[in-house]
N, C-alpha and C positions, 0 to 999 in steps of 0.2 A: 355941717352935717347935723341933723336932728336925731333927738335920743329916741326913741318910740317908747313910750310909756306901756311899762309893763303888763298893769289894769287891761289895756285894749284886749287883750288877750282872750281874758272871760270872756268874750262875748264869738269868740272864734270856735269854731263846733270841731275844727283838726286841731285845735292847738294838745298837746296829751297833756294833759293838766291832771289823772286821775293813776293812780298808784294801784297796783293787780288786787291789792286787799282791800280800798276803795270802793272801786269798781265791782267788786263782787258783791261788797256791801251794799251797794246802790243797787245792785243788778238781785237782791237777794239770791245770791246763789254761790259758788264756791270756784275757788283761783283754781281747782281743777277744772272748772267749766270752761273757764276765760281759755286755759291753757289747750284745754279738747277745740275748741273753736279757732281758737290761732291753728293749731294743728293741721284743721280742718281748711283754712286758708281763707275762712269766712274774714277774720279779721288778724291784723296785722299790724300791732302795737310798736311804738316806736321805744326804743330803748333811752335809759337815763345813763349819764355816765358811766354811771358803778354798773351799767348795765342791767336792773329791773326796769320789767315792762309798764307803761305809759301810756294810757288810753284814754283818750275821746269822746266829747258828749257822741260825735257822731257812731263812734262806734258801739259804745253804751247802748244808742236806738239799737242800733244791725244787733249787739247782741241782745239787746231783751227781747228782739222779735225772734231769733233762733230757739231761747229760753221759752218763750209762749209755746212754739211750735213743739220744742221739747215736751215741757211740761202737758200738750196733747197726747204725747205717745209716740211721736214722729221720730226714728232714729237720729241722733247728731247730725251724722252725715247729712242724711236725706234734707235735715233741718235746714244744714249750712246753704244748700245747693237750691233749696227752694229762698230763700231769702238773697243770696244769687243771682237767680234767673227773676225776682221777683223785681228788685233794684235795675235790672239790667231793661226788664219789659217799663219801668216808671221812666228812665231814662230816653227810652226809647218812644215812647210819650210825649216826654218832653221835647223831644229833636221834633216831632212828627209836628207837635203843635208850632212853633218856631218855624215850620215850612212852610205851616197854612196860613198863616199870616201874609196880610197882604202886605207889601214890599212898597214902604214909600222911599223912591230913587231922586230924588231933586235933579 
């Protein structure tokens, strides 16, 4: 059995590498922000042992684009739900493009 070398990590966008005071710092904004958006269900931090929350460059993006939206005026909510529907319609993209493609079957 091999050991997976820890390093590999960093380069993982779900790995939660980043601590709620971290992340806030990075996000310039405030662990009640993080905390309004978990709330919100936009984003959903994984816990550390002792049980503080843990979060993601992935999640970092989803919340700095909430935070943009925010800092336009957009209520929280509405923010969380348009970044939401926003991820949901790129995904949905994605699947779309992946159909058009032509199919080579051997």
């Amino acid at each position: 059995m091999t050991q997976d070398n820890p390093l590999d990590r960093l380069d993982d966008d779900d790995y939660p590498a980043y601590t709620m005071g971290r992340a806030a710092e990075i996000l310039g904004t405030t662990p009640a922000f993080l905390r309004a958006i978990g709330e919100a269900r936009l984003i959903t931090p994984l816990r550390s042992e002792g049980g503080h929350r843990r979060y993601s460059r992935y999640q970092l993006r989803v919340a700095a684009r909430a935070r943009e939206l925010v800092d336009q005026g957009t209520p929280i909510d509405a923010a969380c739900r348009i970044v939401i529907l926003e991820d949901q319609l790129e995904e949905a993209r994605r699947i779309n493009e992946e159909l058009r493609r032509p199919r080579t079957d051997a």
